[in-house]
N, C-alpha and C positions, 0 to 999 in steps of 0.2 A: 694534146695527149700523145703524138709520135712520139716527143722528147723523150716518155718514160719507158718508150720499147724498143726505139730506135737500136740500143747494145745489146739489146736480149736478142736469146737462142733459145727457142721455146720446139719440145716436140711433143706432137699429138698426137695420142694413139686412139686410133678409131675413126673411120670416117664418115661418119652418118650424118646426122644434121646438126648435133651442136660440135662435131669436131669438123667439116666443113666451115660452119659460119665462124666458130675461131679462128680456125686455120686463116681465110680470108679476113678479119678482122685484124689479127694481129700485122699479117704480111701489109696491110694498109698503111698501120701504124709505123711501119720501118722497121720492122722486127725482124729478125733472120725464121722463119718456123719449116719444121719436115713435117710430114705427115706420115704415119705408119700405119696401113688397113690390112686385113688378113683376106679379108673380100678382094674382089673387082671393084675400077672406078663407077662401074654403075649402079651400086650399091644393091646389088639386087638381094641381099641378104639381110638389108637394113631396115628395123621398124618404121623408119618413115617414110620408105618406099610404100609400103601395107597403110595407106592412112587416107581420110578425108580431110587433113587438114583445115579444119573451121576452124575460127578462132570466132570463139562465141562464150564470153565470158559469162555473163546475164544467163544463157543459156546452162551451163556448165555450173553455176551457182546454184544450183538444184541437187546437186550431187556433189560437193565437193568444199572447201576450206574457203573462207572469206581472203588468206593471203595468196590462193593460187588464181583467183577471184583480180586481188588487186593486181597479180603479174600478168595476168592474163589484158588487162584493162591498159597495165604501162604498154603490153608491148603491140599492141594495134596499132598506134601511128608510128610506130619503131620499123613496124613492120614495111609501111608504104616507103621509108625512106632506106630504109635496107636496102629494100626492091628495086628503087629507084637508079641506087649507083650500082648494079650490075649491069655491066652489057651486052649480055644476053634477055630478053625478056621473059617475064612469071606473069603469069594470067592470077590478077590479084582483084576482088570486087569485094565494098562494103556495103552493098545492099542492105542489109539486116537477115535476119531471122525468122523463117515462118515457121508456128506451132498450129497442127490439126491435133482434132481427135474427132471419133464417131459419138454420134449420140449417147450408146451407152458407157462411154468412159467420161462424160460428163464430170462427175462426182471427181474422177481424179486429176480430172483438169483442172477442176476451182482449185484444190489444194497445189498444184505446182503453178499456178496462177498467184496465190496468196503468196507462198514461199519466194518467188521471182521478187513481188513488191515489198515484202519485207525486207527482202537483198536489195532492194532499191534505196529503202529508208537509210539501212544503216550502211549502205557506200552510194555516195551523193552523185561519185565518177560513173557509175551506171542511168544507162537510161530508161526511164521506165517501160515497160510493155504496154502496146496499143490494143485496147480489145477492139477486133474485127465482129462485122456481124456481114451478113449474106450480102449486103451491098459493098461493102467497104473490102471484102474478102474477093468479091467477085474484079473492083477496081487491082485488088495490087498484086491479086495471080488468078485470072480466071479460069487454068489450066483446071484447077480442085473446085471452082464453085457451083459445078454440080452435085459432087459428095457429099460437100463438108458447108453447113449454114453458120459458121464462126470460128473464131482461129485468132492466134495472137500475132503479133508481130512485133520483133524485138530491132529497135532501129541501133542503126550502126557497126551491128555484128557484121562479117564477113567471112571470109575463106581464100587459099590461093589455090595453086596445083603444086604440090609437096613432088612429082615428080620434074615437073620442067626445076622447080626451085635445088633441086640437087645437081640438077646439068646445068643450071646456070652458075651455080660456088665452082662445079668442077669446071665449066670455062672460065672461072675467078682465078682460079689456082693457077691455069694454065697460065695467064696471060700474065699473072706476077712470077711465074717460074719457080712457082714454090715446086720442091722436091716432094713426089711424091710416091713413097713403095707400099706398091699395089703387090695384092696377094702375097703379106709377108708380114706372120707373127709379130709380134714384139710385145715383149714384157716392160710395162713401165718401169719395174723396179731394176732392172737392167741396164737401163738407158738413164738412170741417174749417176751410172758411175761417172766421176769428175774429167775419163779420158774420152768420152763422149763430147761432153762441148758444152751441152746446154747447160739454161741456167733455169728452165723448166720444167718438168715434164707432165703435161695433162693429159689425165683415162677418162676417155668418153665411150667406151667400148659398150654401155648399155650393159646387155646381159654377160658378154664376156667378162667383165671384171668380177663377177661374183664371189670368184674365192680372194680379192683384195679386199672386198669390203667386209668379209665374213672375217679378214683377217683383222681387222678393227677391233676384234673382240667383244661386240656391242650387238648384242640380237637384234637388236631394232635397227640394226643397220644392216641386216642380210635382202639380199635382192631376190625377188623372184616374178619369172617370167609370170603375166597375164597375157592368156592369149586372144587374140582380137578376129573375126573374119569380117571380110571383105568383097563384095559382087561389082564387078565394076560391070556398068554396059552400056549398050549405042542405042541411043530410044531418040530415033527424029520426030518421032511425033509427039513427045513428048517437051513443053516449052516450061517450065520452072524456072524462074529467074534469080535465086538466092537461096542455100541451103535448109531445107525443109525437114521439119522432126515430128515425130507422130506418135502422141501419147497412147500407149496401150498398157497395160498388165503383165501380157510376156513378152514381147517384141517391140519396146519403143524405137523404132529405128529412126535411124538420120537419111537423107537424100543431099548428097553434096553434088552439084551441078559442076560440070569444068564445060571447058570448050568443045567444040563441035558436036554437040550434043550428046556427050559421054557425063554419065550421074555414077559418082562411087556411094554404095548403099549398105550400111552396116550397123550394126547394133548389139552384136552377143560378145560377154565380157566372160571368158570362164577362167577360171583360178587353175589355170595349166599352163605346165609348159611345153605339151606338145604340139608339134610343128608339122604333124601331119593334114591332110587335102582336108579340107571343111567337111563336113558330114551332111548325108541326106535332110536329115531333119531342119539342121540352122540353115542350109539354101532353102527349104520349101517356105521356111517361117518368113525369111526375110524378102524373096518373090510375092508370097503371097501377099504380105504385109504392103508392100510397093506398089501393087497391081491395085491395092485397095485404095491407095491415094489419088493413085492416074490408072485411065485406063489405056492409055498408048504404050505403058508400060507393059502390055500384054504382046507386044510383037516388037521387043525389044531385042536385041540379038547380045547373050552374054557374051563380053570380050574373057572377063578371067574370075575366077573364084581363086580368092589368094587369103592367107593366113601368118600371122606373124605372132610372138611375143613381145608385150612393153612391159622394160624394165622398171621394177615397182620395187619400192622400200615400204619397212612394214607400215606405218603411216598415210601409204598412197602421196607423199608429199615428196617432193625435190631436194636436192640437199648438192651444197658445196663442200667437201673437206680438202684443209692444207696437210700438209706432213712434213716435217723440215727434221734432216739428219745433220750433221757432220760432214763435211768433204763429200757432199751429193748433192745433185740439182734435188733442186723443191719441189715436190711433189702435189699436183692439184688434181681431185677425182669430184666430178661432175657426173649425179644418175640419179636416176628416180623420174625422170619427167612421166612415165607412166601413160596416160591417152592425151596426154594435156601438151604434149611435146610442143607440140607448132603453136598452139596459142600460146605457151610462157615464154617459151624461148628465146625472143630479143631481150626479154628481162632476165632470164638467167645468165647471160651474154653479158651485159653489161655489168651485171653485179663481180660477175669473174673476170671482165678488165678491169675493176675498178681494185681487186684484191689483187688481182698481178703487176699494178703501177703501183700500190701504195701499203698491201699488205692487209687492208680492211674498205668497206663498201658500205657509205649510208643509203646507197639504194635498196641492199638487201636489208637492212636495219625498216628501212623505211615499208615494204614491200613482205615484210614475214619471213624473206628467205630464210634456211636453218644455214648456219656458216658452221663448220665445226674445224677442231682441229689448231692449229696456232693460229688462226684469225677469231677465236672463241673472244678471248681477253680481250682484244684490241676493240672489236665490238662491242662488250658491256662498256667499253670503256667510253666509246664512240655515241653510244643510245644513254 
């Protein structure tokens, strides 16, 4: 695969997680790539700074598209060998999946219980859910088997830490010498002119690209922010060993476990795009709701209550588009990853080397990707 990048000049605007893991991808490959972020290199303005990063597909197939389903599935072992060639290290575990609920959510646990095994039947590549009962719950976290008399467990899922993973691409960068202008605009359409250089230019910019994509002409391809919150905190007495979700009615929240006894704990999806401090109400729901699952969560010490928007296309689904002019580099816009970022990711990744060596990708073929734009045809062509 170098051969097909070794001459290219690729620049990437946006340095968040899929324009890091390019950026670092391509410069692998022998490629010449800049990077352009308006932020700092520590992304601290970046939605995947604000994330728990699981990658829990089976889990995530309760709510969401069978093909983000299959991406989600491709990129789990993508993920360990990703991980692998940095050298820097990422706290990455595939434990699996634990699902509580209390006695009276019963009723709505059979139903995302059914629905999980149905997503079983008709994709083969999942593993099915374990029903736990009081013994078997108490064997594989007995942190909860005082509360909770049964729970599922979903094997194979996992998670990393989303922030060691962006300081380790940024010591990626460093160590390849790739260029990179930190806190400093750039407009893709700009940087296609021919006395620039490149022979690429890819918008990963998430929400800033919005008025490119609106520019498409296509309503269904307008982006907008959803915003997510976030509790990260330090609970030693707390021992959870794999990321933990808890059926309820209003606050199904997640428990993503990292190192040193730090759990990022979150749950509320609201259809905005404001970026101001979390609100009374969503910290009380999602403390409460936590304190409910463990009780050493009760003398936990909050590190941050933080807040971000993921960038969503109308669909909630991913999407690659080309654009190729006249006497201008080629244009690639990559958005939409929406809450799914870090578990599609290595599959959206690879679908877009496979479009930047060859112009079309039977992985996204394969995988649902939407390809739009001049790799449209080459596609039908290809499927």
């Amino acid at each position: 695969m170098t051969s097909a990048f070794s001459n290219g000049k690729y620049a990437i605007v946006g340095a968040g997680l899929m324009g890091r893991m390019l950026a670092v991808a391509l410069a692998k490959r022998g490629a010449q790539v800049e990077l352009f972020e308006k932020g700092s290199a520590d992304a601290a303005n970046s939605a995947a700074r604000i994330a728990a990063a699981m990658l829990a597909p089976l889990a995530e197939s309760a709510i969401t598209e069978d093909n983000v389903v299959r991406m989600g599935v491709h990129s789990l072992p993508r993920w360990k060998q990703i991980i692998d060639e940095l050298a820097k290290p990422v706290y990455f575990q595939q434990d699996g999946t634990l699902i509580l609920w209390h006695r009276q959510d019963a009723s709505d646990a059979e139903r995302f219980t059914s629905h999980l095994e149905k997503n079983c039947d008709r994709n083969p590549a999942l593993s099915k859910p374990v029903h736990l009962d009081s013994h078997s719950l108490a064997e594989i976290q007995p942190g909860v088997s005082e509360r909770f008399t049964q729970g599922l467990y979903l094997p194979n899922e996992g998670q990393l830490d989303n922030r060691q993973l962006l300081e380790a691409l940024l010591v990626e960068l460093t160590l390849m010498k790739v260029p990179c202008h930190w806190n400093q605009s750039a407009e893709p359409e700009q940087l296609r002119n021919k006395e620039n250089g490149f022979d690429w230019v890819i918008d990963c910019r998430g929400l800033g690209a919005k008025q490119s994509w609106k520019q498409l002409g296509d309503a269904s391809k307008n982006l907008r922010g959803v915003r997510g919150e976030v509790i990260r905190l330090h609970a030693p007495e707390v021992k959870l060993h794999r990321p933990t979700r808890l059926i309820h009615p209003r606050y199904p929240i997640y428990i993503a476990p990292k190192e040193h006894d730090v759990y990022v704990v979150g749950a509320t999806e609201i259809e905005s795009e404001d970026l101001s401090p979390m609100s009374v109400r969503s910290a009380m729901e999602l403390l409460s709701a936590v304190y409910t699952v463990h009780s050493g969560f009760a003398e936990a010490r909050i590190l941050e209550m933080a807040t971000q928007c993921r960038p969503t296309l109308k669909d909630n689904l991913p999407e690659i588009s080309v654009n190729q002019k006249p006497n201008q580099a080629d244009l690639m816009m990559i958005n939409g990853l929406y809450r799914h970022g870090f578990m599609i990711s290595p599959a959206i990744l690879d679908c877009a080397l496979e479009v930047l060596s060859s112009g079309s990708s039977s992985t996204a073929v394969k995988l649902g990707l939407e390809l739009t734009g001049h790799v449209h045809q080459e596609l039908n062509a290809c499927a």
